[in-house]
Structures are given as structure tokens and as C-alpha cells.
C-alpha positions in Angstrom: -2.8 20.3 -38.1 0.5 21.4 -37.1 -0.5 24.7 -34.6 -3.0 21.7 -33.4 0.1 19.5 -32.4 1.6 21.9 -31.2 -1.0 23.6 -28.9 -1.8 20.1 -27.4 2.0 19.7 -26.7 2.6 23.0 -24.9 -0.6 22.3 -22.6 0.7 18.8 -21.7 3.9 20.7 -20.9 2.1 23.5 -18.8 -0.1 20.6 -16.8 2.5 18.4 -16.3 4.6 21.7 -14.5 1.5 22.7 -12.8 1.2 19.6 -11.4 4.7 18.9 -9.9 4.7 22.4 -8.9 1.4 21.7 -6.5 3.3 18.5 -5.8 6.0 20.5 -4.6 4.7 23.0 -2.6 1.3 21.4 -1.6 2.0 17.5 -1.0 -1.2 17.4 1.2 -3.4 18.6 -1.6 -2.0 16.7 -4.1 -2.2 13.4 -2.3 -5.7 13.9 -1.4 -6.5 14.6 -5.0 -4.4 11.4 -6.5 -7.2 9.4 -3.6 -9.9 11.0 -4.9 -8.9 10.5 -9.1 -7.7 7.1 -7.9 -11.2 5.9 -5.8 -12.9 7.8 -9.9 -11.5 5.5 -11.6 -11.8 2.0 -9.5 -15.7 2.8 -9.5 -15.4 3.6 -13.5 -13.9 -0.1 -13.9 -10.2 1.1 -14.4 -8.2 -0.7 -11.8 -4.8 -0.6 -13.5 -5.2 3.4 -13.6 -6.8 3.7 -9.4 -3.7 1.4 -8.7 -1.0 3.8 -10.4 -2.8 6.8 -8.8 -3.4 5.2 -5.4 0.4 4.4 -5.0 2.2 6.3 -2.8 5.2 8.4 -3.9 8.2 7.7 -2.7 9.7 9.3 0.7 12.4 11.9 0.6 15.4 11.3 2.5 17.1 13.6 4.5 19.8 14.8 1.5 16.6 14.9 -0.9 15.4 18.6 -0.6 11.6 18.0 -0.1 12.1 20.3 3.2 8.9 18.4 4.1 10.1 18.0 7.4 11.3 21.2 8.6 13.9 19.5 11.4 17.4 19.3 9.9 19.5 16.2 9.0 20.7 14.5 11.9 23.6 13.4 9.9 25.6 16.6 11.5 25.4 18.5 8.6 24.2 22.0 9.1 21.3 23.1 6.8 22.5 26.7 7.2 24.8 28.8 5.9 27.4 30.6 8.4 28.8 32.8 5.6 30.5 32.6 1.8 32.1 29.5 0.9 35.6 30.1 -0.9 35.7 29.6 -4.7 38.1 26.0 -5.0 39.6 26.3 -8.5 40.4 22.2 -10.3 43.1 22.3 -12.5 
């Protein structure tokens, strides 16, 4: 019972990383997927479940670090680094 618990733990773990890493690196892909299990599951009668999959997730800003857009902050802060930034010791 216990290796049983602890077996169906580890593979929610390892799903739940698999599936924010393919969030992560292929938004596209995952969004087209969440449509596809969310349209599954309105035609299996479970509307509460195709709503929570059918939402869309929230938009990165430009401080978020999605680098979904791939066209720098206009805020006037520069995305790249010009060299080594110098160690600022608190007392």
C-alpha cells in the first residue's frame, strides 16, 4: 500500500512538471491541447471541467519572463547585459 502511495505521488509530480514544462516552452501546443481536452469533456457532459480547461491563462507582462514576445520592455529597461554587475554588500 505504501510503495502504491507513493508511486501514484511521484507520477502526479513528474505530470504535473511535464506539463508546465510544455507550458513553458510550447504555449502553442499546450493551448491547443487544453481546446481539444476542454471540447472532450463538454461532449462527455462535464461542463464545469471544459470551462476550467477552456479558460484562458493569464497574459505575461513585460517584467513576467514568459519571453513570449521576443521584443523587449519598452519600459527603458535593457533586457541585456553590457557586462558584470558589482557585488553591493547590506550591512
Amino acid at each position: 500500500m505504501n510503495a502504491t502511495v507513493q508511486a501514484l505521488v511521484v507520477g502526479l509530480l513528474l505530470a504535473w512538471s511535464a506539463w508546465v514544462m510544455l507550458g513553458r516552452f510550447f504555449p502553442g501546443t499546450v493551448a491547443s491541447l487544453r481546446a481539444r481536452l476542454a471540447a472532450l469533456a463538454a461532449a462527455h457532459g462535464h461542463a464545469r471541467l471544459a470551462e476550467r480547461l477552456g479558460r484562458a491563462p493569464a497574459a505575461g507582462g513585460c517584467d513576467s519572463g514568459c519571453s513570449s514576445c521576443r521584443t523587449g520592455c519598452s519600459s527603458g529597461a535593457s533586457t541585456g547585459s553590457t557586462g558584470p554587475a558589482p557585488v553591493q554588500w547590506r550591512h
